[in-house]
GUMAR-591402 format. One record per residue (C-alpha): y, x negated, z. Coordinates in nm, 3 decimals, decimal comma. Example, Ala and Ser with C-alpha at 12.3 -4.5 7.8 and 13.67 -1.06 7.14 Angstrom:
REM residues 2
        yy        xx        zz
    -0,450    -1,230     0,780
    -0,106    -1,367     0,714
//
This chain:
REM residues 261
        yy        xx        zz
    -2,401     0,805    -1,163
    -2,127     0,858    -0,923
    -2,069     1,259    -1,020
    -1,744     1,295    -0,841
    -1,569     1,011    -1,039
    -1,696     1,205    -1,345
    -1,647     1,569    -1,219
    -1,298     1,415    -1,133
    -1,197     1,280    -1,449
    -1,305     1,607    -1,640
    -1,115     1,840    -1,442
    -0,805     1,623    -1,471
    -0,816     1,615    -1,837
    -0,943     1,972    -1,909
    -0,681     2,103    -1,665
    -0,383     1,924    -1,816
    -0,510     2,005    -2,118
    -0,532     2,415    -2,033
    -0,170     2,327    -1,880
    -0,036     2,240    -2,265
    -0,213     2,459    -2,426
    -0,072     2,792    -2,209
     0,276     2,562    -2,296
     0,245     2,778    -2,652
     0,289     2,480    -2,884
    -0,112     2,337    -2,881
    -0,204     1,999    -2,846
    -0,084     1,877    -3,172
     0,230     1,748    -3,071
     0,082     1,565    -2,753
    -0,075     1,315    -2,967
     0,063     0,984    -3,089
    -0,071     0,709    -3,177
     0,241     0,458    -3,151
     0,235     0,613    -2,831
    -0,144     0,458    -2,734
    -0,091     0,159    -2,885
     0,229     0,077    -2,658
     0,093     0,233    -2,339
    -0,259     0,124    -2,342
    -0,321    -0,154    -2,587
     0,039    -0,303    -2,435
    -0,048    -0,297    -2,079
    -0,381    -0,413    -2,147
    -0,238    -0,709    -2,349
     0,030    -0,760    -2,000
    -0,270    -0,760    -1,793
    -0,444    -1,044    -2,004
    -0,111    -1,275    -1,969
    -0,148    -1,181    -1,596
    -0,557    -1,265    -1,547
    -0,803    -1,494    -1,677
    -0,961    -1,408    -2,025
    -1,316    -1,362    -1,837
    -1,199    -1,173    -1,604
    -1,006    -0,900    -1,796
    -1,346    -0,890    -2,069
    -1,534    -0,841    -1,786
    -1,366    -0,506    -1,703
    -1,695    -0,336    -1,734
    -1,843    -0,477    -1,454
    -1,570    -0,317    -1,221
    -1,594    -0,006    -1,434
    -1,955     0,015    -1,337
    -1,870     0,031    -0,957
    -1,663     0,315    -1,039
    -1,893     0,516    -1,222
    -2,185     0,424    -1,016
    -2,300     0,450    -0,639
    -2,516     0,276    -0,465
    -2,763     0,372    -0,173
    -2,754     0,125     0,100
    -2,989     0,325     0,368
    -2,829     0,187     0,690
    -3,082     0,429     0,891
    -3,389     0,192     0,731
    -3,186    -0,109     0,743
    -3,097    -0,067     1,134
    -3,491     0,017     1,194
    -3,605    -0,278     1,015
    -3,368    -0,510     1,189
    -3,539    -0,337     1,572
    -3,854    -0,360     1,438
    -3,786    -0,756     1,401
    -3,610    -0,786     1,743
    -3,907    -0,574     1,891
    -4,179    -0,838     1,736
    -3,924    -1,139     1,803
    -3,959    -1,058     2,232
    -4,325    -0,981     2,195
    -4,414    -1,280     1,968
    -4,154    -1,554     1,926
    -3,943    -1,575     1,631
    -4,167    -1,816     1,410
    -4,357    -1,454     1,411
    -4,102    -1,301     1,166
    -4,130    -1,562     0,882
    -4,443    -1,317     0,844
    -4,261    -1,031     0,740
    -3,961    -1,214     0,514
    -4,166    -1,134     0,173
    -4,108    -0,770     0,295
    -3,734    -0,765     0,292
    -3,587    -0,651     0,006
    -3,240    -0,713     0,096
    -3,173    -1,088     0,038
    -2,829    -1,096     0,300
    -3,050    -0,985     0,560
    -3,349    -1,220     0,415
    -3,113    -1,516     0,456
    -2,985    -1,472     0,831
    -3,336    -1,342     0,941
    -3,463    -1,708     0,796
    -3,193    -1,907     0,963
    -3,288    -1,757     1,238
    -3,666    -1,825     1,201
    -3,566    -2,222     1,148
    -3,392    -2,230     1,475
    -3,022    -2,283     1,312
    -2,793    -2,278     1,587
    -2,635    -1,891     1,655
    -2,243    -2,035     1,580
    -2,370    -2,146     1,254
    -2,547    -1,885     1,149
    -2,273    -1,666     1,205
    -2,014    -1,911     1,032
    -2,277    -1,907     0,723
    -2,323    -1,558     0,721
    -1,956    -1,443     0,717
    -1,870    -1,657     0,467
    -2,089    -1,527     0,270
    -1,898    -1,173     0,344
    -1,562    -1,316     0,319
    -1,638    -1,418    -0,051
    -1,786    -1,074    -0,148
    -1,442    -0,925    -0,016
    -1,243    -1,178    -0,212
    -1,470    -1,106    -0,523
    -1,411    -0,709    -0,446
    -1,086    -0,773    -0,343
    -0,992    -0,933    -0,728
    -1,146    -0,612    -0,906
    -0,889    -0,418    -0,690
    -0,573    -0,618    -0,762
    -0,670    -0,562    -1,165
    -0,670    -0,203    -1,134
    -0,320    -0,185    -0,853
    -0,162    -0,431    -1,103
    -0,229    -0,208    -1,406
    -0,202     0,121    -1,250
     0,165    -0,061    -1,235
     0,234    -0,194    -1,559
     0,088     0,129    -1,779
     0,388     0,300    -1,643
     0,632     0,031    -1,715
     0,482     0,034    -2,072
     0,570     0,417    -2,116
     0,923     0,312    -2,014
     0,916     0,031    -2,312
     0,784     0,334    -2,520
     1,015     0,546    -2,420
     1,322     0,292    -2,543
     1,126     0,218    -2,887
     1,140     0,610    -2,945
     1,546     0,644    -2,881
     1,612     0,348    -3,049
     1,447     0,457    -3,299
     1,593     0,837    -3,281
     1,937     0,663    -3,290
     1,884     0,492    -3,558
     1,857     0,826    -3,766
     2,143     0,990    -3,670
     2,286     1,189    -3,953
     1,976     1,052    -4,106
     1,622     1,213    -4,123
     1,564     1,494    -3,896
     1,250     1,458    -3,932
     1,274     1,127    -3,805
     1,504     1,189    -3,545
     1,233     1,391    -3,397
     0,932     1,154    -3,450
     1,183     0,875    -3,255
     1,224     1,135    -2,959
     0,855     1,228    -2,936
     0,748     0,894    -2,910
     0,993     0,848    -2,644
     0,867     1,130    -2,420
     0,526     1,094    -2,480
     0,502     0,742    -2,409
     0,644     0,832    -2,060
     0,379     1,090    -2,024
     0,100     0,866    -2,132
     0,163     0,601    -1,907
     0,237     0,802    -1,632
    -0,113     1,023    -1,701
    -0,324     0,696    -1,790
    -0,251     0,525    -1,440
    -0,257     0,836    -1,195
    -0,602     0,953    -1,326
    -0,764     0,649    -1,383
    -0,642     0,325    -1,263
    -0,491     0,425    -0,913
    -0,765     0,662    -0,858
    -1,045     0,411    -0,989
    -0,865     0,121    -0,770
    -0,904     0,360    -0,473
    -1,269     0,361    -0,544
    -1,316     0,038    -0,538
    -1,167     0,021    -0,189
    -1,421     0,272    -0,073
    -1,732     0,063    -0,224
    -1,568    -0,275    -0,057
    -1,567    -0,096     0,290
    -1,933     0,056     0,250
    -2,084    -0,245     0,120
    -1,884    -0,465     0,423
    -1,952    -0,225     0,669
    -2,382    -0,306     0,586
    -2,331    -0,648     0,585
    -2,167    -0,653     0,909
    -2,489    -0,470     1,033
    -2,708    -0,693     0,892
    -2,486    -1,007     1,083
    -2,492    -0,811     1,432
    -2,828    -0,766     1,406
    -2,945    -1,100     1,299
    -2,767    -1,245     1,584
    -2,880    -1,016     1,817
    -3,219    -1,132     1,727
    -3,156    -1,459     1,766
    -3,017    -1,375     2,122
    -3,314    -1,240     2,274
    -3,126    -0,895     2,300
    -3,341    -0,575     2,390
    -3,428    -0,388     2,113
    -3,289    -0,052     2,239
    -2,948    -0,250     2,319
    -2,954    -0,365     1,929
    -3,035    -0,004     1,843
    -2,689     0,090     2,033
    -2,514    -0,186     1,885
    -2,587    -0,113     1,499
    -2,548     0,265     1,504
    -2,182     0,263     1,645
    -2,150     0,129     1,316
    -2,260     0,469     1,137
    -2,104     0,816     1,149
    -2,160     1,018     1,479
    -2,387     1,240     1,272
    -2,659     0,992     1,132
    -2,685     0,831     1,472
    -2,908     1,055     1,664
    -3,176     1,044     1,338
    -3,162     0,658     1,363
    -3,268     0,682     1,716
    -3,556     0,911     1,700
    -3,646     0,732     1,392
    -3,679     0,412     1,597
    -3,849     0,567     1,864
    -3,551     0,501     2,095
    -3,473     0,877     2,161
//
């Protein structure tokens, strides 16, 4: 479980929460249910007009990004990917089809076998970042969902917010009672919207970002590796090559790792 997403939402809630409470009226009057149903239900029902019906009932699966994080291990995949180029120069290619069984990460099993079947180094490249082009595009879809509704939850306080003074102006020199229902709904719808978007969807949407570039960044390992393999490069020159892709403090641990040091 990704514990700052969680540690995140907590705080939000419990501090806004302290922030009403200190207020002196309790959290009584913060809760309305007209006010969910036209903020959340509403801009949920917007964003299935907007999307396809699969795609919106298969919110969990970009809720499970968010909540989760994966371990990618660069400094292992990097090491691997020398080891190959290190038993490519001393034994041919053909030698790695050996090893394939070993690899547990099926990008990098698919270039290293295009390279073992002698595919030419433009294709392999072509085949191998289309294969990351689509993963952004599917990543890329998940983040429009959340940007677009982080944008209509808002609008649907606003629709709120005109339901409760129509409905407050309705009872004038009515209902008091219901004069002040009409205006609660009106502000709180605002306030609902407004919370609903900045502590979930924009920040979850932001997330999703940060997975996209992680997850790219270890494909586009994988791709300058395998064609660095397929070159004939030195294996201390790949070594160079893949760590400028990681963060100036995991290099120096990749290269002792790899005996390169």
């Amino acid at each position: 479980m990704d514990l700052g997403t969680i540690i995140g939402i907590t705080t939000g809630i419990v501090m806004v929460s302290v922030g009403i409470i200190l207020g002196g009226v309790g959290i009584g009057p913060y809760i309305s249910i007209d006010s969910v149903l036209i903020t959340l239900l509403g801009s949920f029902g917007a964003m299935m007009v907007a999307n396809p019906l699969s795609r919106m009932l298969g919110i969990t699966g970009y809720l499970r990004h968010v909540f989760t994080v994966t371990t990618w291990n660069e400094e292992e995949l990097i090491s691997q990917l020398v080891s190959f180029s290190d038993r490519a120069r001393k034994e041919g290619l053909l030698a790695l089809e050996d090893n394939l069984d070993a690899v547990e990460d099926e990008f990098m099993r698919k270039g290293i076998q295009l390279v073992v079947d002698g595919t030419d180094p433009d294709i392999i490249k072509r085949i191998l970042y289309a294969d990351l082009d689509q993963l952004q595009e599917r990543h890329a879809t998940g983040i429009k969902v959340f940007d677009d509704w982080s944008k209509i939850a808002p609008a649907f306080g606003m629709i709120g917010t005109l339901v409760g003074l129509i409905a407050m102006l309705g009872n004038i020199g009515g209902d008091a009672t219901a004069i002040g229902r009409g205006m609660q709904t009106a502000l709180i719808t605002t306030l609902y919207g407004s919370f609903f978007a900045n502590l979930f969807l924009i920040p979850m949407k932001s997330k999703l970002e940060d997975r996209d570039k992680e997850e790219s960044r270890v494909k586009e390992i994988v791709i300058e590796g395998v064609l660095s393999i397929q070159s004939g490069d030195n294996p201390r020159i790949l070594l160079e090559k893949l760590v400028s892709f990681l963060p100036p403090g995991q290099r120096q641990a990749v290269r002792s790792e790899s005996g390169a040091d």
